[in-house]
PyMOL Python script that loads the backbone (N, CA, C, O; Angstrom):
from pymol import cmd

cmd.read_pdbstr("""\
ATOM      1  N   UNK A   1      -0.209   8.728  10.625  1.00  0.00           N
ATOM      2  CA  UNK A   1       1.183   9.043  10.822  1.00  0.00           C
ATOM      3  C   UNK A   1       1.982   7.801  11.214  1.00  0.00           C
ATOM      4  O   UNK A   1       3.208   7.894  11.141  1.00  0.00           O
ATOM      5  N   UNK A   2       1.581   6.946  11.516  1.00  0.00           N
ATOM      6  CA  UNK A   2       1.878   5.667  12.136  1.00  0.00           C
ATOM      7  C   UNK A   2       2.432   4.661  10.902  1.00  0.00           C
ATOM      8  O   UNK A   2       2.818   3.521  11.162  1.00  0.00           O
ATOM      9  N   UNK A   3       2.432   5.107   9.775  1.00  0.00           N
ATOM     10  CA  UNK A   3       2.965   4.505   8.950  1.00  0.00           C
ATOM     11  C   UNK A   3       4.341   5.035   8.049  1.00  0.00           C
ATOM     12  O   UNK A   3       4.885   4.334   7.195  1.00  0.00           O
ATOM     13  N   UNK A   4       4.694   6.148   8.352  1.00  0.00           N
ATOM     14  CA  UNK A   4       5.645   7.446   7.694  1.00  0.00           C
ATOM     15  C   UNK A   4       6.740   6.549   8.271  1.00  0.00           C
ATOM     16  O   UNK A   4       6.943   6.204   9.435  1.00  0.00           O
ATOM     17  N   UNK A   5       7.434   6.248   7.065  1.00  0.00           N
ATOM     18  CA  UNK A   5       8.736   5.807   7.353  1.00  0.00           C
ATOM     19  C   UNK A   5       8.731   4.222   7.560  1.00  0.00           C
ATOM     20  O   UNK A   5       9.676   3.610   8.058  1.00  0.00           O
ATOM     21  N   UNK A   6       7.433   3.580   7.071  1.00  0.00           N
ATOM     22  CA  UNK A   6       7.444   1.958   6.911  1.00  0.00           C
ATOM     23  C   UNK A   6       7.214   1.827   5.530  1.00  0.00           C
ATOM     24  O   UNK A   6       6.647   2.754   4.953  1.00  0.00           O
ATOM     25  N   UNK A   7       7.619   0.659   4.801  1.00  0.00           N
ATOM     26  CA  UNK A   7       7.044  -0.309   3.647  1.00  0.00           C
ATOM     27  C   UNK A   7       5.924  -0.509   3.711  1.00  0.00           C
ATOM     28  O   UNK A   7       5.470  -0.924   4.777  1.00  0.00           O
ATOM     29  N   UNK A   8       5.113  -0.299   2.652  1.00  0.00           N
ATOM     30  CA  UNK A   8       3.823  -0.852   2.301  1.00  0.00           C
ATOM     31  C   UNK A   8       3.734  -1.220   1.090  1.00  0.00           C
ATOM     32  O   UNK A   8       4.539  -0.993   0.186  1.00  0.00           O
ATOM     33  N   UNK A   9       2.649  -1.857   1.039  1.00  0.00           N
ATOM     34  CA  UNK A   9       1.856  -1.929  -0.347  1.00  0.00           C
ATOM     35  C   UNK A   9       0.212  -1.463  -0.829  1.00  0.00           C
ATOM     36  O   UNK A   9      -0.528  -1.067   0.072  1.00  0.00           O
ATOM     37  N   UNK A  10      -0.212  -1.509  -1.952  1.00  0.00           N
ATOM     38  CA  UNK A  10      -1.285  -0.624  -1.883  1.00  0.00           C
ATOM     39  C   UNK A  10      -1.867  -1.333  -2.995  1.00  0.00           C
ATOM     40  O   UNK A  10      -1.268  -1.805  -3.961  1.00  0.00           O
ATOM     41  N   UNK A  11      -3.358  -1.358  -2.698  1.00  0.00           N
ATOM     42  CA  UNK A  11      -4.051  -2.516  -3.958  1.00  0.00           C
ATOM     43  C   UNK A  11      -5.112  -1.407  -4.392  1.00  0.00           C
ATOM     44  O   UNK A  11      -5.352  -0.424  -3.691  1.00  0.00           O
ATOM     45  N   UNK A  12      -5.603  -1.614  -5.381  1.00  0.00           N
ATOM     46  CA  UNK A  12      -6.718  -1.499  -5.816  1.00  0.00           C
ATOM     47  C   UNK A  12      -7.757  -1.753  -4.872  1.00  0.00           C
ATOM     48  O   UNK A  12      -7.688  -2.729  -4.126  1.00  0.00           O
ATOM     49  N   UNK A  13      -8.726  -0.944  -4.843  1.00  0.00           N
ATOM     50  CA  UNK A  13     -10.154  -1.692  -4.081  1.00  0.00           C
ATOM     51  C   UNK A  13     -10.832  -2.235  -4.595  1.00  0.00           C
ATOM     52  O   UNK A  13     -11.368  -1.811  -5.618  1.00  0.00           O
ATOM     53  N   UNK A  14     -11.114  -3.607  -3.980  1.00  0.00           N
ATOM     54  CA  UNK A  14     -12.257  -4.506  -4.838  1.00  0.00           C
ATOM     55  C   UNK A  14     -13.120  -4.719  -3.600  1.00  0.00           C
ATOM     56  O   UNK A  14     -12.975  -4.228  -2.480  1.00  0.00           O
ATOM     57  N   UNK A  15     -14.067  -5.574  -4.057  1.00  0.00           N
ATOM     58  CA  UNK A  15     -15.010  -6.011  -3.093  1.00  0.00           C
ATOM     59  C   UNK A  15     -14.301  -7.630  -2.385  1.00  0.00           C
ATOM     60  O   UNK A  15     -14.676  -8.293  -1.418  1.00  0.00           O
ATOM     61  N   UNK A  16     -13.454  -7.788  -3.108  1.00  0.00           N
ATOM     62  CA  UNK A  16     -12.931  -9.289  -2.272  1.00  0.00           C
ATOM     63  C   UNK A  16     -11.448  -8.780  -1.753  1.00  0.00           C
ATOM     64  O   UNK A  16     -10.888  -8.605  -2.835  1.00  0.00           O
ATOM     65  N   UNK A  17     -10.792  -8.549  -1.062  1.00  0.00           N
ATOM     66  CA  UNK A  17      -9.610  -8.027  -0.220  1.00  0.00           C
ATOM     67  C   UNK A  17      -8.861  -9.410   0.258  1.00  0.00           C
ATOM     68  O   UNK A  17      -7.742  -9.324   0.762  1.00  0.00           O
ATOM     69  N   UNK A  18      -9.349 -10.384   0.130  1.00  0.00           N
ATOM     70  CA  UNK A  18      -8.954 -11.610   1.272  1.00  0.00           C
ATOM     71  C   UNK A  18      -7.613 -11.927   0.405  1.00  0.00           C
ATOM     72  O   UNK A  18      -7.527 -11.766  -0.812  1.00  0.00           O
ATOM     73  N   UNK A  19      -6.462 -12.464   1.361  1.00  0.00           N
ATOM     74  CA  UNK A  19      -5.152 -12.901   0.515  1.00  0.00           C
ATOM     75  C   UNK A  19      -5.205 -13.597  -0.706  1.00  0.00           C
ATOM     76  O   UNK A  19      -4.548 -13.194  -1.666  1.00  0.00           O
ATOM     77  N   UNK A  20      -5.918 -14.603  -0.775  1.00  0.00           N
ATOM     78  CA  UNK A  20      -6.142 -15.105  -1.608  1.00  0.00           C
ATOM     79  C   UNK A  20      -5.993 -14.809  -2.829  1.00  0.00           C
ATOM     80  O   UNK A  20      -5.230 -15.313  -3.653  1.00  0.00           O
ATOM     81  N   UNK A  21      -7.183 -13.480  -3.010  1.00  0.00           N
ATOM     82  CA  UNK A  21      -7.392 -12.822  -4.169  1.00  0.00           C
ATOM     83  C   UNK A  21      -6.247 -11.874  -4.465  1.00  0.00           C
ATOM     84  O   UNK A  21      -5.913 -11.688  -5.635  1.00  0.00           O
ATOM     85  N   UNK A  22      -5.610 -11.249  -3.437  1.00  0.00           N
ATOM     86  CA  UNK A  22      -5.104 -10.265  -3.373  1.00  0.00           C
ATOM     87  C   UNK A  22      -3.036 -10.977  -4.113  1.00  0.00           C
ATOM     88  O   UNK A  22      -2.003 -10.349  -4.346  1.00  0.00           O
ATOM     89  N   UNK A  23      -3.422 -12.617  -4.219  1.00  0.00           N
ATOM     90  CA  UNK A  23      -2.151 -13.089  -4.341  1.00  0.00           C
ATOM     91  C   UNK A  23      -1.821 -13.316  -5.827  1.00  0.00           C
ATOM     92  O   UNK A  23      -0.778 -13.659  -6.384  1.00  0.00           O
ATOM     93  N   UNK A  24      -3.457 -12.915  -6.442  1.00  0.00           N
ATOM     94  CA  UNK A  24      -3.260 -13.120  -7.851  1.00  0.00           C
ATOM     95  C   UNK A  24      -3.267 -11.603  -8.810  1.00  0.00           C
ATOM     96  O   UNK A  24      -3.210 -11.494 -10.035  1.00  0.00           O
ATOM     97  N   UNK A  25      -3.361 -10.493  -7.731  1.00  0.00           N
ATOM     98  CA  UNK A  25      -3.052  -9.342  -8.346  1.00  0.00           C
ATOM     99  C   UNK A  25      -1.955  -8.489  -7.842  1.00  0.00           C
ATOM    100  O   UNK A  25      -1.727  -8.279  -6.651  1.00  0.00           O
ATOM    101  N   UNK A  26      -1.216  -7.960  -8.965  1.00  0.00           N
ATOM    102  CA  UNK A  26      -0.372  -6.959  -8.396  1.00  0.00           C
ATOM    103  C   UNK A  26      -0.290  -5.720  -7.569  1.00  0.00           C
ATOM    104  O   UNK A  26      -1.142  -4.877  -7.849  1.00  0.00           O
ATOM    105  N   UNK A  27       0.307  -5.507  -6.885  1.00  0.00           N
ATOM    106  CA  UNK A  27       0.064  -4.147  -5.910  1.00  0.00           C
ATOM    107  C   UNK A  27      -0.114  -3.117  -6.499  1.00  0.00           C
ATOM    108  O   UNK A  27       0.775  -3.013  -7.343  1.00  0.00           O
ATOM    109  N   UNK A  28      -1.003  -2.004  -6.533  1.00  0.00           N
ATOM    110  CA  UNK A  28      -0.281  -0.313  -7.607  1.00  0.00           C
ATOM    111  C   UNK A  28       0.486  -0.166  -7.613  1.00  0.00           C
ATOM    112  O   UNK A  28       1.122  -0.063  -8.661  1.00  0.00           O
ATOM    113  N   UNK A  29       1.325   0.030  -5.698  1.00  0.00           N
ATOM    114  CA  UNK A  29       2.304   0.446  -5.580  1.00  0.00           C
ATOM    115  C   UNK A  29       3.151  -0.031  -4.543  1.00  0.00           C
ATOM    116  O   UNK A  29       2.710  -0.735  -3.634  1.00  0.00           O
ATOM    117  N   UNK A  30       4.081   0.235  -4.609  1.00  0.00           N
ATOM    118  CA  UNK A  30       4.829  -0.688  -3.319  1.00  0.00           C
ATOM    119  C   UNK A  30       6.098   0.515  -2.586  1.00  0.00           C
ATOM    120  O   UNK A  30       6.679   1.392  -3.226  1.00  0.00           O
ATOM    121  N   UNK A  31       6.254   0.232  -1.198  1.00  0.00           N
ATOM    122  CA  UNK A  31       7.330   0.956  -1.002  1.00  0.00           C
ATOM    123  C   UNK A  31       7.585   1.994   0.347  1.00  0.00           C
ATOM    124  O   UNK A  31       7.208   1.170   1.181  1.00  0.00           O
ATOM    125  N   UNK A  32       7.848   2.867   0.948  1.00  0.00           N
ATOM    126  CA  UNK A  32       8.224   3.165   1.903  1.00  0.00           C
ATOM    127  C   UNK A  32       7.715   4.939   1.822  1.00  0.00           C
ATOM    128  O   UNK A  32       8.031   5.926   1.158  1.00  0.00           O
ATOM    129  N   UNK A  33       6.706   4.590   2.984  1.00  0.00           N
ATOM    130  CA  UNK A  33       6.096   6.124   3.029  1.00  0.00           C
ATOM    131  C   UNK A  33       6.960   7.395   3.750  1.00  0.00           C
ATOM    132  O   UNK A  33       7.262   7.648   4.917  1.00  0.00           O
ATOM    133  N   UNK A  34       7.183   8.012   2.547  1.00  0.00           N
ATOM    134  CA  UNK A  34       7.117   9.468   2.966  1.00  0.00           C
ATOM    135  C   UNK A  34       6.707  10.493   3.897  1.00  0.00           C
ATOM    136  O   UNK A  34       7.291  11.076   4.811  1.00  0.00           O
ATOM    137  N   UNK A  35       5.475  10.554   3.387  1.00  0.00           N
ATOM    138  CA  UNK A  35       4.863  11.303   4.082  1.00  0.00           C
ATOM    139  C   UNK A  35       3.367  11.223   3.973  1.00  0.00           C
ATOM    140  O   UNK A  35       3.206  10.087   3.527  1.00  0.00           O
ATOM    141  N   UNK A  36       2.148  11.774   4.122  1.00  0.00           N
ATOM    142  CA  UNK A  36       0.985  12.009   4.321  1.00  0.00           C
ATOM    143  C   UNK A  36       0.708  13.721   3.565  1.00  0.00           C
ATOM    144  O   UNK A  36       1.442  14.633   3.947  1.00  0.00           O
ATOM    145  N   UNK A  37      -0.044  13.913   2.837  1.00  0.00           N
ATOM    146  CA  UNK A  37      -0.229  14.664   2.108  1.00  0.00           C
ATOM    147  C   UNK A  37      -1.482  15.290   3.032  1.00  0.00           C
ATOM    148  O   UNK A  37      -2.180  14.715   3.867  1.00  0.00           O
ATOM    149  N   UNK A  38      -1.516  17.010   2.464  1.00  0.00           N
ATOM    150  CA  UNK A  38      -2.499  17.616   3.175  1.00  0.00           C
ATOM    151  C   UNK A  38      -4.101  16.813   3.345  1.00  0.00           C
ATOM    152  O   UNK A  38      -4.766  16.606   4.359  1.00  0.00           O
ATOM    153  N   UNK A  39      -4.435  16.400   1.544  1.00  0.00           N
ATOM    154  CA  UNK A  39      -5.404  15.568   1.262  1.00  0.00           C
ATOM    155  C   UNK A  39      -5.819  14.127   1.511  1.00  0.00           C
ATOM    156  O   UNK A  39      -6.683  13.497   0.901  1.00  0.00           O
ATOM    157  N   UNK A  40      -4.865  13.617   2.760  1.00  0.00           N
ATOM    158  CA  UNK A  40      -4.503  12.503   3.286  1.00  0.00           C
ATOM    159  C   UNK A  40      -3.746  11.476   2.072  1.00  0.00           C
ATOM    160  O   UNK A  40      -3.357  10.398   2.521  1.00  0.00           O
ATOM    161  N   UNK A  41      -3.593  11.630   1.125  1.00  0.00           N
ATOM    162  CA  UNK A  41      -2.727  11.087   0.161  1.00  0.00           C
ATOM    163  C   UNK A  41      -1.272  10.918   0.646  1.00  0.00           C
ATOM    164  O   UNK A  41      -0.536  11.850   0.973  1.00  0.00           O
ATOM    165  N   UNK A  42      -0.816   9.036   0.653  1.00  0.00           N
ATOM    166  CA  UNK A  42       0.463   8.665   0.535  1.00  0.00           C
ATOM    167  C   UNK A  42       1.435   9.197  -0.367  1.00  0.00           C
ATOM    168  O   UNK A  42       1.202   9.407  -1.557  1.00  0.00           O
ATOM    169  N   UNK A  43       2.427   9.395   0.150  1.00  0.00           N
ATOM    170  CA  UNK A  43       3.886  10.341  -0.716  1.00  0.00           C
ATOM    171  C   UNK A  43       4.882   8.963  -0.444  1.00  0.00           C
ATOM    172  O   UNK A  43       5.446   8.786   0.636  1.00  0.00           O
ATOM    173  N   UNK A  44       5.003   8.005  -1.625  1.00  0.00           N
ATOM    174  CA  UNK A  44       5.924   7.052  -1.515  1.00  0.00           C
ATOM    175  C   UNK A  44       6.875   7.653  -1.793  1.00  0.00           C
ATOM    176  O   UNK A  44       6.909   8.766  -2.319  1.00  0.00           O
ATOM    177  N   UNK A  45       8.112   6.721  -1.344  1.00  0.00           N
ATOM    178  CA  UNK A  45      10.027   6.756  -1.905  1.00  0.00           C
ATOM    179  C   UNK A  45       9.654   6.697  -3.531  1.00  0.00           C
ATOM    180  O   UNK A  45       8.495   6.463  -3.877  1.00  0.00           O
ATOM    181  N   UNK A  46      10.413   6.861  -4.228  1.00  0.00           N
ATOM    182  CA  UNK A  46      10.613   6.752  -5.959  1.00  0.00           C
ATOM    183  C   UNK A  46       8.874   6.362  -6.530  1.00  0.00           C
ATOM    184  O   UNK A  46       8.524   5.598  -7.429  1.00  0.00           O
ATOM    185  N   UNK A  47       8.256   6.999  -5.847  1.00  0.00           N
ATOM    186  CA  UNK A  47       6.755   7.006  -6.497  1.00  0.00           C
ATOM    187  C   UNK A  47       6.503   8.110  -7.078  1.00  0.00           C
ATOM    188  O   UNK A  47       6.807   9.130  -6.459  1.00  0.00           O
ATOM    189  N   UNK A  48       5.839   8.251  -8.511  1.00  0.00           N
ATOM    190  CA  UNK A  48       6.073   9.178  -9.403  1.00  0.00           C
ATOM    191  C   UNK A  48       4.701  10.490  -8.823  1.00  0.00           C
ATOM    192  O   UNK A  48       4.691  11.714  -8.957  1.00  0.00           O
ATOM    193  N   UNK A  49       3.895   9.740  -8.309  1.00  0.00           N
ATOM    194  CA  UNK A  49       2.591  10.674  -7.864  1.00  0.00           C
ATOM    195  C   UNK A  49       2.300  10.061  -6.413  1.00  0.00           C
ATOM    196  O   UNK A  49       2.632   8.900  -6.173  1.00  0.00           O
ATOM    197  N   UNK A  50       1.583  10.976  -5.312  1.00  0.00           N
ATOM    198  CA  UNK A  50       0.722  10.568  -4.314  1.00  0.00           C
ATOM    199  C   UNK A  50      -0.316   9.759  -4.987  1.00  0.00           C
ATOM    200  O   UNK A  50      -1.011   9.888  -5.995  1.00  0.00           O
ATOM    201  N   UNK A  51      -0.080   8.421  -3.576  1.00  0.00           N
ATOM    202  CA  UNK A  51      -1.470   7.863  -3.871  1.00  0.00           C
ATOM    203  C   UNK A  51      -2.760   8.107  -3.151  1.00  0.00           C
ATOM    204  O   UNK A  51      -2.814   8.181  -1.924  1.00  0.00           O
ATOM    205  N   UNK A  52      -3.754   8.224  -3.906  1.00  0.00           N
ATOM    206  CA  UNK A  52      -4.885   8.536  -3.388  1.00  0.00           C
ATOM    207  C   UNK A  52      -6.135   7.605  -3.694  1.00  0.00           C
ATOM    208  O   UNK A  52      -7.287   7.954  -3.954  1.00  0.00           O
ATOM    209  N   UNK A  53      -5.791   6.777  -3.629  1.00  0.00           N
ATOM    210  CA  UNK A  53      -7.003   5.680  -3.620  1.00  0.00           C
ATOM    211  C   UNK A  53      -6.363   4.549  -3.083  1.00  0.00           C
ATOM    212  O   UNK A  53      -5.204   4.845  -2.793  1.00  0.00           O
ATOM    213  N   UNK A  54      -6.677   3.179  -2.788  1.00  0.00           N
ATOM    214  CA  UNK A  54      -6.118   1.615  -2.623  1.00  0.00           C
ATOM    215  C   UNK A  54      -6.345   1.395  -0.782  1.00  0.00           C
ATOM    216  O   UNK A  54      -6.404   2.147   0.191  1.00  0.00           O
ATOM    217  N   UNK A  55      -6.409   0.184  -0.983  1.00  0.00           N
ATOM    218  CA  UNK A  55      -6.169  -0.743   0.137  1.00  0.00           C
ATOM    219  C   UNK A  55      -4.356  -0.963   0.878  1.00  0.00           C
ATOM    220  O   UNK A  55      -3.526  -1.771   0.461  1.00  0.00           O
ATOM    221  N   UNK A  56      -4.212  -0.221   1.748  1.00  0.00           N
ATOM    222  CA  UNK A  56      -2.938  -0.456   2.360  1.00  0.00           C
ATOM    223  C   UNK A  56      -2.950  -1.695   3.386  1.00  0.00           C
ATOM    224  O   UNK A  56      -3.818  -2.197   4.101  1.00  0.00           O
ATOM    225  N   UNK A  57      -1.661  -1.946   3.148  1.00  0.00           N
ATOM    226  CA  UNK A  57      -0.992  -2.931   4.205  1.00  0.00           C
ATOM    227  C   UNK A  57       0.331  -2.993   3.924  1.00  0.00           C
ATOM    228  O   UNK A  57       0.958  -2.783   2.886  1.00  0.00           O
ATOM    229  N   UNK A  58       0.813  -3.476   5.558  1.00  0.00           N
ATOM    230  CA  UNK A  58       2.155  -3.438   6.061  1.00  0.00           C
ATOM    231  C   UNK A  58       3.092  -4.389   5.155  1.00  0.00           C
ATOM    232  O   UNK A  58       2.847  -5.594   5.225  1.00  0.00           O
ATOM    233  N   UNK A  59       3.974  -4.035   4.447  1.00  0.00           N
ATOM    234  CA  UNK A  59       4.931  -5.199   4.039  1.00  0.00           C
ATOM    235  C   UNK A  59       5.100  -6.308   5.048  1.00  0.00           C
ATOM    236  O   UNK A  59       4.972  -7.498   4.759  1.00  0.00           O
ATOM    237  N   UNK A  60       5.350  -5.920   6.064  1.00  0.00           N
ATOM    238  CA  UNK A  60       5.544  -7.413   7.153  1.00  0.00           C
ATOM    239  C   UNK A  60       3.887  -8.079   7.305  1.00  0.00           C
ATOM    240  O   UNK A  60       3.832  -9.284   7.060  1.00  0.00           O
ATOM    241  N   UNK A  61       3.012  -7.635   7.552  1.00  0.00           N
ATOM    242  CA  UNK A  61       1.917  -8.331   7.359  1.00  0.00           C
ATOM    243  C   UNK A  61       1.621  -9.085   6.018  1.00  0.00           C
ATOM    244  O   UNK A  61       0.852 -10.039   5.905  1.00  0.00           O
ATOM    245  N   UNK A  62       2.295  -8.552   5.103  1.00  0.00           N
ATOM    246  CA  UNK A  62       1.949  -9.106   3.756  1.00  0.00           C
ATOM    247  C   UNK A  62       2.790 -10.390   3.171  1.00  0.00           C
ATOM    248  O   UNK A  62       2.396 -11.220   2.351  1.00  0.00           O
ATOM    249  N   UNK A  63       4.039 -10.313   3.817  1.00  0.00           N
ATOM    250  CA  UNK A  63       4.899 -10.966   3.511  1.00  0.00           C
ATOM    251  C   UNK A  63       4.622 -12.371   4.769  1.00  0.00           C
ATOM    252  O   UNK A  63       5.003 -13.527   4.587  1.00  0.00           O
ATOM    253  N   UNK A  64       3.875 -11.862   6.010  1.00  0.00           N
ATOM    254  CA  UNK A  64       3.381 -13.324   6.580  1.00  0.00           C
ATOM    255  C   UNK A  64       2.338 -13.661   5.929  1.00  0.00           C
ATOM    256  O   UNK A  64       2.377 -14.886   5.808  1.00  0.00           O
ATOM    257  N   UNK A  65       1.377 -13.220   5.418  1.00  0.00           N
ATOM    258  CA  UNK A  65       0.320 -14.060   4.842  1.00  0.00           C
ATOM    259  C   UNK A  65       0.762 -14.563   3.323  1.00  0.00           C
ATOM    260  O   UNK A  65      -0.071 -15.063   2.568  1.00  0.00           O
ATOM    261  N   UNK A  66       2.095 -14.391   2.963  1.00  0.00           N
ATOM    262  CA  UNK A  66       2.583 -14.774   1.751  1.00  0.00           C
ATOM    263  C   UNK A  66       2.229 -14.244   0.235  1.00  0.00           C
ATOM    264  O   UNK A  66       2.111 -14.819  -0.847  1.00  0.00           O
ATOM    265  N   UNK A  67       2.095 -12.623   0.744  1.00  0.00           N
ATOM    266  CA  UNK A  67       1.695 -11.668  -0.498  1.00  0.00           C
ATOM    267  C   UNK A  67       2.732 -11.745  -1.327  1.00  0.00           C
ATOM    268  O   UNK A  67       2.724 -11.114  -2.384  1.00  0.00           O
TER     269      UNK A  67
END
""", "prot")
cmd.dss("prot")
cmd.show_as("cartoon", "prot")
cmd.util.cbc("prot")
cmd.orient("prot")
């Protein structure tokens, strides 16, 4: 719940997560949570479906490590 109503972004899961890697791929999705779905699935702003898979992080965390 701690995230409802912040920016995020959301990656794919790989086995390498480190910025690095994460600076040469695009996010799924990007954007400002909604809500939390019964199935614990993210409900983004102008996101066409809940997401239910990926690696989250905070836009402000992402934007200091220079995502």
């Amino acid at each position: 719940a701690a995230v409802v109503g912040r920016p995020v972004r959301i990656w794919r899961e790989t086995e390498d997560s480190s910025a690095d890697h994460l600076r040469g791929i695009p996010p799924l999705a990007r954007g400002v949570v909604k809500g939390i779905a019964d199935d614990l699935s993210l409900i983004l702003e102008d996101h066409p479906e809940p997401i239910t898979r990926g690696r989250l992080a905070g836009e402000e965390a992402c934007k200091s490590l220079g995502l």
